[in-house]
N, C-alpha and C positions, 0 to 999 in steps of 0.2 A: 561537644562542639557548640559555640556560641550561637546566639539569633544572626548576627553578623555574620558571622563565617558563613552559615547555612545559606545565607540570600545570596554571599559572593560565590558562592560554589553553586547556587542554582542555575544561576544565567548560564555560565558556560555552556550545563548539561541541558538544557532548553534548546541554546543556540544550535546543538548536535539534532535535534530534533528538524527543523530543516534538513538537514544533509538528508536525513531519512526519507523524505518528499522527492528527492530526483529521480528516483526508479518510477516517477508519473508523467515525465518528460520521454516515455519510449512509447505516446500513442501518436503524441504530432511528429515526433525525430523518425519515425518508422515511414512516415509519408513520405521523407524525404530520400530516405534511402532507398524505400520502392522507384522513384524518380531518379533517383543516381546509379543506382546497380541494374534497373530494368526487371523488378522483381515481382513475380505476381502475387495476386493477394495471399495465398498460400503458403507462401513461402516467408511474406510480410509478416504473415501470424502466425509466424513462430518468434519472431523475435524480443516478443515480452516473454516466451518459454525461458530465454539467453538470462533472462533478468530473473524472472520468480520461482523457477524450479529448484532456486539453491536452500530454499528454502524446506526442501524436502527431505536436503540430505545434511544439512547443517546446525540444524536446529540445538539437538539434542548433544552434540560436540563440542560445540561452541559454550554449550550450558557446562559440560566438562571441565573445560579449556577456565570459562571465566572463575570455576572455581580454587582454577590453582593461579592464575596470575592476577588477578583480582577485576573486577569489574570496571575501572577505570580503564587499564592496560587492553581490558578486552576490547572500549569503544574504540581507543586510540589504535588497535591494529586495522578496525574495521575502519577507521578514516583513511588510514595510510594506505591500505589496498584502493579504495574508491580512486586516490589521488592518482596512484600508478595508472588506472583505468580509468580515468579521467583524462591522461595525457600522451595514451597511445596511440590516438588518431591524428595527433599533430604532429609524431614523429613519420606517419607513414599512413596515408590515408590509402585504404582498399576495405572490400569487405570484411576481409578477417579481422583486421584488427579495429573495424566499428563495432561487428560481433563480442572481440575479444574485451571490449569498451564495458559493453551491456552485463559480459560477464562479469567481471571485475567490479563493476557497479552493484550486481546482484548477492554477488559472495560478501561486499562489504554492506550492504542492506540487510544481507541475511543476518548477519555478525552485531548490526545495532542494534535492528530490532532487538535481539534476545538481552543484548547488554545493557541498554542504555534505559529503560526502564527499571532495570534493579540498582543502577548508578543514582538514581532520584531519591533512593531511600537513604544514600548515603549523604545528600544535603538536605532532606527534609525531615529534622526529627523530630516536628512533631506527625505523628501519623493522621491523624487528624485533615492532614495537609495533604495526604497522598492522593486521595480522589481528583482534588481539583487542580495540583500538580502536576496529576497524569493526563487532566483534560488539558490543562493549558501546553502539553508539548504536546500533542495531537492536534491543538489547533496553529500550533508554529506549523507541522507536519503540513495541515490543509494548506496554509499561505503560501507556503514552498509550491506545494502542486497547484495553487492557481498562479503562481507566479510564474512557474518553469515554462508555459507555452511563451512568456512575454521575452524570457533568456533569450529562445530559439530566436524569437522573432527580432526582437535586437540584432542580433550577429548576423542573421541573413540582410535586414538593412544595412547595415553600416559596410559587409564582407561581400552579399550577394547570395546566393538560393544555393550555388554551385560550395560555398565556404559552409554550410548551415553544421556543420561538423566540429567550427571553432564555437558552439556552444557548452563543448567538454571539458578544453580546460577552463573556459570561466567557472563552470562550476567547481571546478577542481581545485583553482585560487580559492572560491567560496568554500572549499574542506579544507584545505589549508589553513587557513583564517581561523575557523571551527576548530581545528584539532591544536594549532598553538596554543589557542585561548584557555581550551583545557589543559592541555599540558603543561602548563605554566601557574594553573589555577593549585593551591592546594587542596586538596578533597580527602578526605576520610577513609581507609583503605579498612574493608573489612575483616576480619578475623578469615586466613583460608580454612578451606572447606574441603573434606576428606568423602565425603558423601558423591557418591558417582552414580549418575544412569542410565544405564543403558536403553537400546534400542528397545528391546523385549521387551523390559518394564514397563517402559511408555505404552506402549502397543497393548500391551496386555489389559490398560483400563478401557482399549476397546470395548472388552466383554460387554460394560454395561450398555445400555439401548440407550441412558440420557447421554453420553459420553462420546457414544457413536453417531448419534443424530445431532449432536452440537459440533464434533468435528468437522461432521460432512457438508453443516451449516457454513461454518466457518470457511469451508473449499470452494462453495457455491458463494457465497458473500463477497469473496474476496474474487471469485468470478464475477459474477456483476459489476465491478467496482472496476476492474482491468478492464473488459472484454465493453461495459459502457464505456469508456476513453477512448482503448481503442477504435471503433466504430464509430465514435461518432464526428468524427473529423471526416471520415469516411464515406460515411452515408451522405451527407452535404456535398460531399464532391462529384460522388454519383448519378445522386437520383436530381442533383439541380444544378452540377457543373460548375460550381463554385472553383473559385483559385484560392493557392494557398494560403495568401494572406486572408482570403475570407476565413474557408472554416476553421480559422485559429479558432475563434468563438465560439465553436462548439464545446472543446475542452475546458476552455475557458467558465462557459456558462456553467458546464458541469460540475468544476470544481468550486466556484462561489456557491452554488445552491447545496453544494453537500457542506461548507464548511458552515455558512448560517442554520443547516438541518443541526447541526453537530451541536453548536452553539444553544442553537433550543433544543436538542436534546437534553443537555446540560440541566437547565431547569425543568424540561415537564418531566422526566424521567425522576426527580423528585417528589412528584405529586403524584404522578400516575404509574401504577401496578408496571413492571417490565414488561410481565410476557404481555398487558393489554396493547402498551408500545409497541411491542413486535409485531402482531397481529394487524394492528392498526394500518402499520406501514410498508408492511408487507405486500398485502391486498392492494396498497394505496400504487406500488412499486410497478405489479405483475398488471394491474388499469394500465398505466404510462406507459409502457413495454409495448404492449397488445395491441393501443393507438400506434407508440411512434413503428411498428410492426405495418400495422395497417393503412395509415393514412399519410399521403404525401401532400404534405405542403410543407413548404421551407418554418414558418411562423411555427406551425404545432409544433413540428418536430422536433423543433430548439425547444419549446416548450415542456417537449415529454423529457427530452436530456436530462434538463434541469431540473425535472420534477425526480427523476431517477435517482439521481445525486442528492438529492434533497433528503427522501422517504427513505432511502436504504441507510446514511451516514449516519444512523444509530448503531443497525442492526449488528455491525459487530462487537461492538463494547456490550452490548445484549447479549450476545451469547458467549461471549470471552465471559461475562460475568456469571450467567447461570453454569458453565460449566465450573468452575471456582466454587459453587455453593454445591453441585452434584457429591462434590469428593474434595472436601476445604483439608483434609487429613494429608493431600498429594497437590500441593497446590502447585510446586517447583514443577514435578513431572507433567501436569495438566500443563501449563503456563507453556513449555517447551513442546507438547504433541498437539496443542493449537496451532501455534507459530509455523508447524510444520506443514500443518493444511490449508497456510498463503499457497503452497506451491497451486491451488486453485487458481493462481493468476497465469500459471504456466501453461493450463490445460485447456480453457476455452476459448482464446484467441488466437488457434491454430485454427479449432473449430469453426470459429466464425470466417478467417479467412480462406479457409477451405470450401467455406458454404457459400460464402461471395460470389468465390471462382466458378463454383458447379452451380451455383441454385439462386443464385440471385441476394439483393439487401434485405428483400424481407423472411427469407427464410435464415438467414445469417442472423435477425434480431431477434427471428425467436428459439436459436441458441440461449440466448440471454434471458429469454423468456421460461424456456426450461429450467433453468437456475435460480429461476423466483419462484417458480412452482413447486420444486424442492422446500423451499424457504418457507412455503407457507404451507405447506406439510407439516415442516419442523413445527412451526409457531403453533398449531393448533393441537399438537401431539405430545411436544414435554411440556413437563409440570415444571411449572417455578417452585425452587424451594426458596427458603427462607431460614438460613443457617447464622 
């Protein structure tokens, strides 16, 4: 493949890297549908479950799946499902089929994730190229999730608070757009792959202690990063009565301050030791937590948000990476049993809004605050290898 061809076939697979961002528009949509269905927090925080738990069971199939119809064909089904679930609330708005939305959003999220990073290897040949390849569609991914609160908030302007639902198919036009471009794009198809694996196998590099404490990193990270969004639109509402259009800004600030963390990740994570990184921001993480846990004033609060977003938008490219040097011999299989411990988005934002309903905001933050406590168990416990 040419220099040329390689650059026209990257954009495409970049532009797919947004589509990947929408599943971070179910902290402010979720607010809305508590206001439209009459649902308590409880019941609220399950709703990112609808979205991230596909993740649980998808993973390692989907790895399957893309090695017999190729890597391309696999992003493209994940677009084509989002699309369908993108435009089921327009044909019939009710709760089932907002749920059925978030589902179909989640199954085809599940489905990129795992593909569309091993798609980049097919327009990036120099390798060389793949680190900072892989950074720049993770930070398309951020722009998406700081942009997705601005969707919502568009269409409830233009439609009203009561329409906030015609956010779907816009984004849904926006995969659209995304999945033409690639399918039109020609891309490099790679040799199929006869190599299958299963559940067991995955499961079975549990055995080691670095493997299993970078999974469960991974489950709690990927908590933090949900169960922060979710709540913090939330907490502003509560503890100071805020209206919708305010605390748009909370998610808002959250996702700028993680994607400029990201961004300087980028480079000190060159300079400086990973696991000193992890540690660093770790502690910096579970500080922010404890105040915005503790201390009510509108100003900190937003402040601790965005410090939250900031200090943790490393930590999973940290541990996705030390796991990769634990066992570089199973990298495919590792790659697919991490992916699988997103489903940690599904599990603590029931939590929290469970704990809203019984116990109040501040015992609901430090949900989240246990999930960093984990995290800095992890950071101080594996050993960085150097493989």
């Amino acid at each position: 493949m040419s220099k040329n061809r390689s650059i026209y076939g990257l954009l495409p697979v970049l532009a797919a890297f947004f589509i990947m961002g929408f599943c971070d528009i179910v902290g402010i949509t979720s607010d809305y549908m508590q206001h439209a269905f009459g649902w308590s927090s409880t019941m609220t925080g399950l709703v990112p479950s609808f979205v991230f738990i596909w993740f649980l069971f998808f993973a390692i199939p989907v790895g399957n799946l893309m090695n017999r119809i190729g890597r391309k064909s696999t992003v493209l089904v994940s677009l084509m499902i989002t699309v369908v679930g993108m435009f089921l609330p327009l044909l019939s708005y009710t709760s089932a089929t907002c749920l059925s939305a978030y589902i179909l959003l989640g199954i085809g999220n599940a489905m990129l994730q795992v593909s569309l990073n091993p798609l980049l290897q097919n327009v990036v040949t120099n390798q060389r190229l793949m680190a900072s390849s892989l950074t720049a569609g993770q930070v398309v991914k951020a722009i998406s999730s700081l942009l997705g609160p601005e969707f919502v908030l568009l269409v409830t302007a233009h439609f009203g608070q009561e329409h906030w639902y015609y956010c779907f198919p816009l984004l849904g036009m926006i995969t659209i757009v995304s999945g033409l471009w690639l399918a039109l794009t020609p891309i490099y198809k790679e040799p199929e792959s006869h190599v299958r694996s299963s559940i067991g196998s995955s499961l079975s590099l549990l055995r080691s202690r670095g493997i299993l404490l970078l999974f469960l990193g991974v489950f709690f990270i990927v908590g933090i990063d949900i169960g922060t969004n979710f709540i913090s639109s939330k907490l502003l509402a509560i503890r100071f009565a805020w209206a919708p259009d305010e605390v748009k800004f909370a998610p808002q600030v959250y996702f700028l301050c993680r994607t400029v963390g990201a961004l300087l990740g980028v480079v000190l994570l060159s300079k400086i030791k990973a696991s000193v990184y992890f540690k660093l921001n770790i502690l910096a993480t579970v500080i922010s937590l404890i105040i915005l846990a503790l201390v009510s004033n509108s100003i900190i609060d937003m402040v601790c948000i965005g410090c939250v977003g900031f200090f943790a938008s490393s930590i999973f490219s940290i541990i996705y990476s030390m796991a990769f040097a634990e066992c570089p011999d199973r990298v495919n299989d590792i790659s697919g049993l991490m992916i699988t411990a997103i489903a940690g988005g599904a599990v603590v934002p029931p939590a929290i809004g469970f704990s809203i309903d019984e116990c109040g905001m501040t015992v609901a933050v430090f949900v989240i605050v246990i999930c960093a406590l984990y995290l800095t168990y992890c950071a101080f416990h594996i050993k960085e290898r150097n493989n």
